[in-house]
C-alpha positions as CSV (number, residue, x, y, z in Angstrom):
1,X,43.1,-69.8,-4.9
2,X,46.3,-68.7,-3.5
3,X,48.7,-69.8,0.1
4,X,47.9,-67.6,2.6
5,X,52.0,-66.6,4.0
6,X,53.5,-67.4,7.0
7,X,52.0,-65.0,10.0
8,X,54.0,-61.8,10.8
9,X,54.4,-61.5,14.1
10,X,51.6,-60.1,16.1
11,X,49.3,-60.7,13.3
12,X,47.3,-63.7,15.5
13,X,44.7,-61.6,16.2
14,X,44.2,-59.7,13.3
15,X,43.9,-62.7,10.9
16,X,40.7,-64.2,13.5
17,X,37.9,-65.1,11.9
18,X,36.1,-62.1,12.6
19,X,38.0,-60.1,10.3
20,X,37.6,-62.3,7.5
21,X,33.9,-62.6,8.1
22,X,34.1,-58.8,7.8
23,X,36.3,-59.2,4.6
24,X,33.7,-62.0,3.0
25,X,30.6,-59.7,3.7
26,X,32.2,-56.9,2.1
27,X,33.2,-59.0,-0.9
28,X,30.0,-60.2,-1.3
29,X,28.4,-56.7,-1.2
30,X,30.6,-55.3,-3.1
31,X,30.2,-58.1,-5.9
32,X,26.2,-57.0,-5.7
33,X,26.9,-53.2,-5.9
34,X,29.3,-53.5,-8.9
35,X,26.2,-55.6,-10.4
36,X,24.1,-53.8,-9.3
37,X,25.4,-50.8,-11.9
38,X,27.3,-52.4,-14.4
39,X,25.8,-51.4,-17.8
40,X,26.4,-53.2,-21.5
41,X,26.5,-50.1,-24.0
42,X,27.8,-49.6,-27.4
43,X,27.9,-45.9,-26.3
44,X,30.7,-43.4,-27.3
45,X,33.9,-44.3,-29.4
46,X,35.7,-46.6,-27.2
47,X,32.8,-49.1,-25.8
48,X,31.0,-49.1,-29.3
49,X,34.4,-49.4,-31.2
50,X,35.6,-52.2,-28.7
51,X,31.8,-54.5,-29.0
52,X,31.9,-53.9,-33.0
53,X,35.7,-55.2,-32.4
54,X,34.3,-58.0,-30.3
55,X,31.5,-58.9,-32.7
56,X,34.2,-58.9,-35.3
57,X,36.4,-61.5,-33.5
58,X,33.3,-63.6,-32.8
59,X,32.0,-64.3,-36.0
60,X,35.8,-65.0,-37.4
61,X,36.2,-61.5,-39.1
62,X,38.8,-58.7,-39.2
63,X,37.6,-56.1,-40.5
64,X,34.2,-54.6,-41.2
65,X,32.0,-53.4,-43.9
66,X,32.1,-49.9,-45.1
67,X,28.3,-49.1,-45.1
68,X,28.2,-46.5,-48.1
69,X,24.8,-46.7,-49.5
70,X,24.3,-47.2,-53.5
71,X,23.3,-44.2,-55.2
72,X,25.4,-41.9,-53.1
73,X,27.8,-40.3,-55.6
74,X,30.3,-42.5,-57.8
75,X,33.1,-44.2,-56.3
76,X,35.6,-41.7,-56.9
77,X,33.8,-38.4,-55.8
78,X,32.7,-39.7,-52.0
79,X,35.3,-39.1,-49.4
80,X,35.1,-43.0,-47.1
81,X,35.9,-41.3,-44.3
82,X,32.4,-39.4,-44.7
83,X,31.3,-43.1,-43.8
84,X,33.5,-44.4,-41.1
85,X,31.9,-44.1,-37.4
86,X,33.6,-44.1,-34.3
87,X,35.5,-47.2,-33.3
88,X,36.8,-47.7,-37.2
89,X,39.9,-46.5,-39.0
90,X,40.5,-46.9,-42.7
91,X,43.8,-48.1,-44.0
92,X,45.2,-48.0,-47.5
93,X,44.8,-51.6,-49.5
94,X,41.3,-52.5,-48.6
95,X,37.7,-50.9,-48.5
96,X,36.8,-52.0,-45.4
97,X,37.0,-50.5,-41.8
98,X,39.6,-51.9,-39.4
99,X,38.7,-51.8,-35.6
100,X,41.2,-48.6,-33.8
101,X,41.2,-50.5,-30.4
102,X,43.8,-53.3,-28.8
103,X,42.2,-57.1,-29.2
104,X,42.8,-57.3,-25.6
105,X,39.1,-56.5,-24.2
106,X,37.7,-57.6,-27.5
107,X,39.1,-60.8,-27.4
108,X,37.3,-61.2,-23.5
109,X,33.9,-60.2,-25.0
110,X,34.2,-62.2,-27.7
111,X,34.6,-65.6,-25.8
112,X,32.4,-64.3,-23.1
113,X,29.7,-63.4,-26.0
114,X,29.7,-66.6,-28.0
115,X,29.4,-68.8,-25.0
116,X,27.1,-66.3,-23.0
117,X,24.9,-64.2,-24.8
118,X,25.4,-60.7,-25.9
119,X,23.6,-59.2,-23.2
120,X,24.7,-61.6,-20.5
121,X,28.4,-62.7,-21.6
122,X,30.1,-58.9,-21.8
123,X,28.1,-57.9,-18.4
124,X,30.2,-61.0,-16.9
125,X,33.6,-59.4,-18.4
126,X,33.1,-56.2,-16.6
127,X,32.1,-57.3,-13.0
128,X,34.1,-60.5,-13.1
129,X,37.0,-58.4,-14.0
130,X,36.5,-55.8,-11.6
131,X,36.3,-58.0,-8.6
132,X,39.1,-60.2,-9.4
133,X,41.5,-56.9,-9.8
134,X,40.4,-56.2,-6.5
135,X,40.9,-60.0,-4.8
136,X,44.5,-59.5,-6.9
137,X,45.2,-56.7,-5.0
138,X,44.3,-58.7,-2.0
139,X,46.3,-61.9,-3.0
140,X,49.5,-59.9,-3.8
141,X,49.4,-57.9,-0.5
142,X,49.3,-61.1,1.2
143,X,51.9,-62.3,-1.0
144,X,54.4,-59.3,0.3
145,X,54.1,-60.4,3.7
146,X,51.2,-57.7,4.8
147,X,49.0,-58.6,7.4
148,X,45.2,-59.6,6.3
149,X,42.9,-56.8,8.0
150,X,45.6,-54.3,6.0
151,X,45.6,-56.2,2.6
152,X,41.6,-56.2,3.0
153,X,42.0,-52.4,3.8
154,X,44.0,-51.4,0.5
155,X,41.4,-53.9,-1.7
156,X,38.9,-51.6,-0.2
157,X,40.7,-48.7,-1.6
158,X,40.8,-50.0,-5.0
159,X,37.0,-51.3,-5.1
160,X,36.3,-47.7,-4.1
161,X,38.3,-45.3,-5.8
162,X,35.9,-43.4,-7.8
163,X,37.9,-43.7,-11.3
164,X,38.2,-47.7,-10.8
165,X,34.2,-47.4,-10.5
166,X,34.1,-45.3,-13.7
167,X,35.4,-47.6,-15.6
168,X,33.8,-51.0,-14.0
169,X,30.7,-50.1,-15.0
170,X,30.8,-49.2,-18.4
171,X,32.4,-51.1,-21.6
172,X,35.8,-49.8,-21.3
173,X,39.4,-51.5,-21.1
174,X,40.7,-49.8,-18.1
175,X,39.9,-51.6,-15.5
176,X,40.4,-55.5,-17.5
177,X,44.1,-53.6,-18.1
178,X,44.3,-53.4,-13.9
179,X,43.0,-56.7,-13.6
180,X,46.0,-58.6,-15.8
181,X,48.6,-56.1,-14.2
182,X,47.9,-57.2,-10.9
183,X,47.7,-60.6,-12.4
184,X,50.8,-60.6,-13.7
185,X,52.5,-58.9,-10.3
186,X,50.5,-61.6,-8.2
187,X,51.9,-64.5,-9.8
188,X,55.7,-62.5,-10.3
189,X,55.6,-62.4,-6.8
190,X,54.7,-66.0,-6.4
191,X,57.7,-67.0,-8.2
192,X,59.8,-67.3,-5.2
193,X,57.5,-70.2,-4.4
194,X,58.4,-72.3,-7.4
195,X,60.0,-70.9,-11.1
196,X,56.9,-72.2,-12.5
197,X,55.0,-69.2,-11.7
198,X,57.3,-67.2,-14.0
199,X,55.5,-68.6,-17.0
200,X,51.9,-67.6,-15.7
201,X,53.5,-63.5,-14.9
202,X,54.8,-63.4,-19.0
203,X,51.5,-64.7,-19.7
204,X,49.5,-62.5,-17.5
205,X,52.0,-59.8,-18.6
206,X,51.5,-60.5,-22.6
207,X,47.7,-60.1,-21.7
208,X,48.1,-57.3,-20.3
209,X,49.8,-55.4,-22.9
210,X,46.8,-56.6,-25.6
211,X,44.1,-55.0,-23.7
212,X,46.4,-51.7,-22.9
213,X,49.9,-51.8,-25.4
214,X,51.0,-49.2,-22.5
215,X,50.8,-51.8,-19.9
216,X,54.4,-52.8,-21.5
217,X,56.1,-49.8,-19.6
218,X,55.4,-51.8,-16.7
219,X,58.1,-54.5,-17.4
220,X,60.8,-53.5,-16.1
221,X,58.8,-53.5,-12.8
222,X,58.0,-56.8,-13.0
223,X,61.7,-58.0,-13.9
224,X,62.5,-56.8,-10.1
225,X,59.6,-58.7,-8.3
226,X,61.2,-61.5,-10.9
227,X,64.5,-60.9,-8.8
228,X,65.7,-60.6,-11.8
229,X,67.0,-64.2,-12.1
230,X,67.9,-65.3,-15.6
231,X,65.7,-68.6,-15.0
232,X,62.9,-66.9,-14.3
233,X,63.0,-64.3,-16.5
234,X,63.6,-66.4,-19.4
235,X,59.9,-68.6,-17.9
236,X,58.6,-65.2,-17.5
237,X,59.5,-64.2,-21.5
238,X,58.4,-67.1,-22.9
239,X,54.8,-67.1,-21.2
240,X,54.4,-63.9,-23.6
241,X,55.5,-65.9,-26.7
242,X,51.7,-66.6,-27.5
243,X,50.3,-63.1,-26.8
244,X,53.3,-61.4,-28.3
245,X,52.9,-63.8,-31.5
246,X,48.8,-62.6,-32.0
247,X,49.9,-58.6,-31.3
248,X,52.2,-58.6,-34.3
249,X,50.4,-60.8,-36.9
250,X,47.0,-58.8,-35.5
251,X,48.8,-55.6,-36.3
252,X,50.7,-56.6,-39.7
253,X,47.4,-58.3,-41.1
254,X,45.4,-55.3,-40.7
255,X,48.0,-51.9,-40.0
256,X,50.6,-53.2,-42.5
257,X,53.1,-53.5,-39.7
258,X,53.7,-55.4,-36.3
259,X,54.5,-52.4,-34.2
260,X,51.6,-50.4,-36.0
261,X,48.2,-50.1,-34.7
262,X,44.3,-48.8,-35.0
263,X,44.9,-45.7,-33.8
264,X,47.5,-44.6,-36.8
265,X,50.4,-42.0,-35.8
266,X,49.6,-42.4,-32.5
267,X,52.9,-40.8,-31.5
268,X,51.9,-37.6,-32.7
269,X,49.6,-37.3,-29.4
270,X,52.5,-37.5,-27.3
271,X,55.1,-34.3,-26.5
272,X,56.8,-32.8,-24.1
273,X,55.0,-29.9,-23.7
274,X,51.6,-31.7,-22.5
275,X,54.4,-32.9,-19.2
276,X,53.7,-29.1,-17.4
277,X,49.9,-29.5,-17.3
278,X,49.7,-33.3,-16.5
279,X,52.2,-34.1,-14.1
280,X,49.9,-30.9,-11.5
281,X,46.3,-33.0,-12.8
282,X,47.5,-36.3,-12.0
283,X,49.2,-35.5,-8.5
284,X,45.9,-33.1,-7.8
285,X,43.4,-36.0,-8.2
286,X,45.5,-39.2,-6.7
287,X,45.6,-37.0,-3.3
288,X,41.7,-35.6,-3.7
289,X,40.4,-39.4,-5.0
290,X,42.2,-41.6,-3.0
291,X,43.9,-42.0,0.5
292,X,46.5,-39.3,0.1
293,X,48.8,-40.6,3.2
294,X,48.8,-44.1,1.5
295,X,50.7,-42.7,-1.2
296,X,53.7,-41.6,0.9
297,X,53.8,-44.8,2.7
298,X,56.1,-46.7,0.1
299,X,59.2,-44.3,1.2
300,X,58.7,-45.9,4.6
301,X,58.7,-49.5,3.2
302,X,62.1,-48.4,1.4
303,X,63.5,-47.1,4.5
304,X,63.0,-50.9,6.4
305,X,65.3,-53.1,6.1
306,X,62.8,-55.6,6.7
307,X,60.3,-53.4,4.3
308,X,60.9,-56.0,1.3
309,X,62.6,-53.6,-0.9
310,X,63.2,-55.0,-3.4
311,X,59.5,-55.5,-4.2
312,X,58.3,-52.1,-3.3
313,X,60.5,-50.5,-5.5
314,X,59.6,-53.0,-8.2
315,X,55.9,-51.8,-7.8
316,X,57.4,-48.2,-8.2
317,X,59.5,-48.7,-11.3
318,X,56.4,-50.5,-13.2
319,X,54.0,-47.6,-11.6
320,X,56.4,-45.4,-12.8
321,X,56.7,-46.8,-16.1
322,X,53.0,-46.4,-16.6
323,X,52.4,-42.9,-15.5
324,X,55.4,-42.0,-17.3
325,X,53.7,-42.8,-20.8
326,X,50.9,-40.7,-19.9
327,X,52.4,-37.4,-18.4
328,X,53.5,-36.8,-21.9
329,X,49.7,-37.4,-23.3
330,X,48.2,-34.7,-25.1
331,X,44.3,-35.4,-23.3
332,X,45.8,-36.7,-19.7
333,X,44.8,-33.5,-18.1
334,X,41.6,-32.8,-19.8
335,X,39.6,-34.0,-16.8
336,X,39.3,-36.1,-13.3
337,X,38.6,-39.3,-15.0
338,X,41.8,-39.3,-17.2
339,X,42.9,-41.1,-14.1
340,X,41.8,-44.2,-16.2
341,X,45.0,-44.4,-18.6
342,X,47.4,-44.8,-15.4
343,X,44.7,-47.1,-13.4
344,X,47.3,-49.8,-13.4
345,X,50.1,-47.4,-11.5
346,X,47.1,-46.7,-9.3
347,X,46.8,-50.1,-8.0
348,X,50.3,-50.7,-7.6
349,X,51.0,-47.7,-5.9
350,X,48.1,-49.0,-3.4
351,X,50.4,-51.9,-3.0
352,X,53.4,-50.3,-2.3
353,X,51.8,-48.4,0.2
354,X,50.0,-50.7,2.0
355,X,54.0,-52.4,2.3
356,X,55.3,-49.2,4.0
357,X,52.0,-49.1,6.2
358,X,53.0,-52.6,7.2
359,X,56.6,-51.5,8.0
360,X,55.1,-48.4,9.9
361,X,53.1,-51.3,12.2
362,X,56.0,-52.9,12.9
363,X,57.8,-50.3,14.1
364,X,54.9,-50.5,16.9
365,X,56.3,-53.9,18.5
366,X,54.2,-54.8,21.5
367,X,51.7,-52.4,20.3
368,X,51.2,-53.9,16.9
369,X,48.4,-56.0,17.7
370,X,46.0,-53.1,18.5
371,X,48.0,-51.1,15.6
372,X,47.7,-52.6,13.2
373,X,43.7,-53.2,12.8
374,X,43.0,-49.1,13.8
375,X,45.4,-48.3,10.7
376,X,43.4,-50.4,8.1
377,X,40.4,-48.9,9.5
378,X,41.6,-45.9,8.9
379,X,42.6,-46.2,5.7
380,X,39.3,-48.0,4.8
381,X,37.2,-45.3,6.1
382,X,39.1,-42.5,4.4
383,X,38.3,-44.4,1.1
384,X,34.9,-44.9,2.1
385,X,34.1,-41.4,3.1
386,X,36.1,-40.2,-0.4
387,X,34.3,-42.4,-2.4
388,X,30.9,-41.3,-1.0
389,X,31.7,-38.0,-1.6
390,X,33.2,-37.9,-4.7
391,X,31.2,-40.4,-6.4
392,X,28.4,-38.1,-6.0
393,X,29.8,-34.9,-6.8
394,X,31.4,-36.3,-9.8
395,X,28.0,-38.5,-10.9
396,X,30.0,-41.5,-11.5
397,X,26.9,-43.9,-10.9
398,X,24.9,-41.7,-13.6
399,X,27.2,-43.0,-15.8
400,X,25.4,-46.6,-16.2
401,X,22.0,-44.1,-17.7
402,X,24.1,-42.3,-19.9
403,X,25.4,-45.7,-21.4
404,X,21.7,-46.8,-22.0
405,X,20.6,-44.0,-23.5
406,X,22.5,-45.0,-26.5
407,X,20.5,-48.7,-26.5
408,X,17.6,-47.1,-25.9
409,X,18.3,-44.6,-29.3
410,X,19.7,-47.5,-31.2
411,X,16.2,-49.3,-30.6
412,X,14.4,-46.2,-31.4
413,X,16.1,-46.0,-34.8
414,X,15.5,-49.4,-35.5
415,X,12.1,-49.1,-35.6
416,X,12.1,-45.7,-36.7
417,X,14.1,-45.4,-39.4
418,X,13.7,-47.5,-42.5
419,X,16.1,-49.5,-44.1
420,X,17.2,-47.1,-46.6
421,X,17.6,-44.8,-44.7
422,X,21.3,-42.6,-44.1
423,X,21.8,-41.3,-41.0
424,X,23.9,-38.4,-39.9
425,X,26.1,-38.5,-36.7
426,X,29.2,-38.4,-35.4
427,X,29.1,-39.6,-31.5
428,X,26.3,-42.0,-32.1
429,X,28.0,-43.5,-35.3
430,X,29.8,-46.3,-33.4
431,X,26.8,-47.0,-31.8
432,X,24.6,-46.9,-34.8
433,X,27.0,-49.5,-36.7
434,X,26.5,-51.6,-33.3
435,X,22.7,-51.6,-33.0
436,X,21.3,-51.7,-36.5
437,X,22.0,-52.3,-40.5
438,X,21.9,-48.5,-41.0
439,X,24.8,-46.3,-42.9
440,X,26.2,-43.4,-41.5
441,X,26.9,-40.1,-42.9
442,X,29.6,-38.9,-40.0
443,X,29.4,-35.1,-40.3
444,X,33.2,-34.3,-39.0
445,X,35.1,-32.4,-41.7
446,X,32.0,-32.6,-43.9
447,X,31.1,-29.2,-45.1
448,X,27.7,-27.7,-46.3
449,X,27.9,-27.9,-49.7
450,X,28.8,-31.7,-49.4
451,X,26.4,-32.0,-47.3
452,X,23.8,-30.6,-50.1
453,X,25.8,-32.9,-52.7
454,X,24.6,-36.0,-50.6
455,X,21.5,-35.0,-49.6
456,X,20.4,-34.4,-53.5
457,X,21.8,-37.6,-54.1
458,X,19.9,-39.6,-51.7
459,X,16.8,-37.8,-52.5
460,X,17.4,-39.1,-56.1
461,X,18.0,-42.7,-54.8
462,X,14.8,-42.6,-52.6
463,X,16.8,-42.7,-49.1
464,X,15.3,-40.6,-46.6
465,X,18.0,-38.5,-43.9
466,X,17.5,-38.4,-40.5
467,X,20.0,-37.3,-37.8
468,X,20.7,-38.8,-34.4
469,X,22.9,-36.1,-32.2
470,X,23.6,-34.9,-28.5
471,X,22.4,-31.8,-27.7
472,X,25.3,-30.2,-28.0
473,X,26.4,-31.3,-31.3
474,X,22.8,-29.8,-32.8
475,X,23.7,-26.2,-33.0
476,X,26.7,-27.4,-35.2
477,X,25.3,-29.4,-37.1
478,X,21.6,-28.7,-37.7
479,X,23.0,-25.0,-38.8
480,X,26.5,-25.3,-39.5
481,X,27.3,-28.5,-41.2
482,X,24.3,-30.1,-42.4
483,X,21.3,-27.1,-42.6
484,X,17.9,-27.8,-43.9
485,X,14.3,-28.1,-43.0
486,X,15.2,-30.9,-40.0
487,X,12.1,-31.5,-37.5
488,X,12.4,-33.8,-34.4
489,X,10.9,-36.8,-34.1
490,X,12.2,-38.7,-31.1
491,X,14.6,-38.2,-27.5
492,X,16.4,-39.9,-25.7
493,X,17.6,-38.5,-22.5
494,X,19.7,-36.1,-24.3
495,X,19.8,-38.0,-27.8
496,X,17.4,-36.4,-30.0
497,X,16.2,-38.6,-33.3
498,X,15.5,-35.9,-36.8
499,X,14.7,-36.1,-39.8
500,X,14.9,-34.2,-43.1
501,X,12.2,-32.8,-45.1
């Protein structure tokens, strides 16, 4: 898969075969554990919004079906957005729903769903991308000169961070984001080899910024582990021709513009003031999730002369570029696994570290040998014993039953609830559009005396209402929003199935 570099001196012993039999058996249970937990759910607003988007793609379609059921109200007294679940936008010139989220991930489902399965196919995105970010990792370590049993030590890191876990396992874009980051680093890197690799980083690159549009900070990054040669930068720009091309006729066909997107005035999440609480959360949690001494390390790689600089701080501009974005998000510090939206810095940063633990090792000489392995075990195990704790103290493997739960309710309802029945729901709506036929009634900014309006109105049309919500929306709704005489009729978990009488 990739040329393993010319040995570093006093690497002989640390590159034996012991160490990679160590590094294969970890691979391998790794690549069971991840599968082990991986769960396909059209749960909440991104993994729902990015399978309808998937489903979409698949059967040749861009946008959706606005599911308003006949005999609710005239045309002109309904509000759409009443309608619209959790994934969806609507957009002025059409009816019909238009996915919020990047083709990136979509696009991976898609393929993987048409020639897999639906079950099978999207399961394969997840793992497969997981554990190729983390043999990236691996293969551009190696790449930068860094000894094996120290590469194999910062793939560990990855594998285990607790955030890079959270979003393996579940339908999200995160980690596939990391995956064609590294990707496109990895081959950057490889373009001292041979110019030709140039064209697979822009390509790699251009991927990259359709599953996260963010992941474009990181360019200028890359330019520097380019070496910022015009040859290779103009390879480099014209393997993003193709993805660059779908992005803006994806975006002008269905948000009226090439630099618009799903998620409309998306810039009016960003500000300055959101930089004070951030920038605290985001230092907080690197040092309590992962390694905290591996995230100095990259001032002692830019210290060596011999620390491949040039590289290293290539890996920091890119990282850089990416947290950047964020510190400036309005939801980055709302909790621990916010960590998700600079996942791509995270695994650079590893790099970049793992260069300045290398330069630390060198600075052993004769010692080196003996160094060099006790410093990737060290690492390892303080990754290990993080992980361990913090996986369990922040229930990140519960995460894979909260996903189901949603299937499980979606199956429920399909057997449950007739076919003309509405619905009302907000977090499940995404979900709902995913698993069944059924229209929504989303209850955010409806009020009761619409509510009312459309409940007489189905009553008229012979639709019964039910309701699937969380047990925290129920208060809220169930009194607030959308009262009545509701009785329960099915759970989930924490999903509870009502109806309307």
């Amino acid at each position: 898969m990739f040329e393993i570099p010319a040995r570093a001196p006093g690497d002989f012993r640390a590159s034996g075969r012991w160490i990679r039999l160590i590094l294969a058996a970890g691979a391998l249970a790794y690549a069971w554990f991840i599968g082990e937990y991986t769960t396909v759910a059209a749960g909440g607003s991104d993994s729902s919004g990015y399978l309808n988007s998937a489903r979409l793609l698949a059967e040749g379609r861009w946008r959706a079906e606005l599911r308003v059921p006949p005999g609710i109200g005239p045309p002109g007294a309904r509000d759409p957005r009443h309608f619209a679940p959790q994934g969806f936008n609507l957009f002025t010139g059409h009816p019909d729903l238009a996915p919020t989220y990047p083709t990136g991930l979509p696009l991976h489902l898609a393929l993987a769903g048409r020639g897999c399965g639906w079950n099978f196919g999207p399961w394969l995105v997840q793992w497969g991308g997981a554990l190729l970010a983390v043999v990236l990792l691996y293969a551009a370590a190696r790449e930068m000169g860094i000894a094996v049993e120290l590469s194999g030590a910062g793939a560990a890191v990855l594998a285990l961070f607790p955030v890079f876990l959270f979003t393996s396992v579940q339908t999200l874009s995160d980690t596939l984001a990391t995956t064609w980051v590294l990707a496109a680093g990895w081959a950057a890197l490889r373009s001292a080899r041979g110019d030709r690799w140039a064209y697979a980083a822009g390509a790699a690159f251009a991927m990259a910024v359709l599953v996260r549009p963010t992941n474009l900070a990181a360019g200028p990054g890359l330019l520097l582990l380019l070496g910022m040669k015009g040859g290779r930068i103009g390879r480099f720009l014209l393997g993003g021709v193709p993805g660059a091309c779908w992005m803006a006729g994806y975006n002008a066909l269905l948000y009226g513009g090439v630099t618009r997107s799903g998620y409309g005035d998306i810039a009016a999440a960003f500000g300055w003031e959101w930089l004070g609480p951030t920038a605290p959360h985001f230092g907080r949690w690197m040092a309590t999730l992962l390694p905290a001494g591996l995230l100095v390390l990259p001032v002692v790689a830019l210290a060596d002369p011999a620390g491949r600089r040039r590289e290293v701080a290539g890996l920091l501009v890119a990282a850089g570029g990416i947290v950047g974005v964020y510190l400036f998000y309005d939801v980055s510090h709302d909790a621990w696994w916010c960590l998700r939206f600079i996942l791509p810095a995270v695994a650079l940063l590893i790099l970049a570290g793992l260069r300045g633990a290398e330069s630390l090792v060198r600075r052993a000489r004769e010692r080196a040998a003996w160094v060099r392995p006790l410093l990737a075990a060290g690492i390892a195990a303080w990754a290990a014993a993080g992980s361990w704790h913090w996986t369990r103290a922040l229930h990140v493997l519960y995460v894979p039953d909260y996903e189901q739960a949603y299937v499980d309710m979606g199956e429920l309802v399909g057997r449950v609830v007739p076919e003309r029945g509405l619905v009302v729901c907000s977090v499940f709506s995404g979900a709902l559009y995913y698993y069944t036929r059924l229209p929504a009634l989303v209850y955010d900014g409806l009020g009761p005396e619409e509510f009312r309006r459309y409940a007489v109105q189905a009553r008229a049309a012979g639709r019964p209402i039910y309701a699937v919500l969380f047990d925290l929306e129920e208060e809220e709704v169930l009194q607030r929003r959308c009262p009545g005489a509701w009785r329960r009729i099915g759970q989930v978990r924490k999903i509870g199935l009502w109806r309307l009488y």
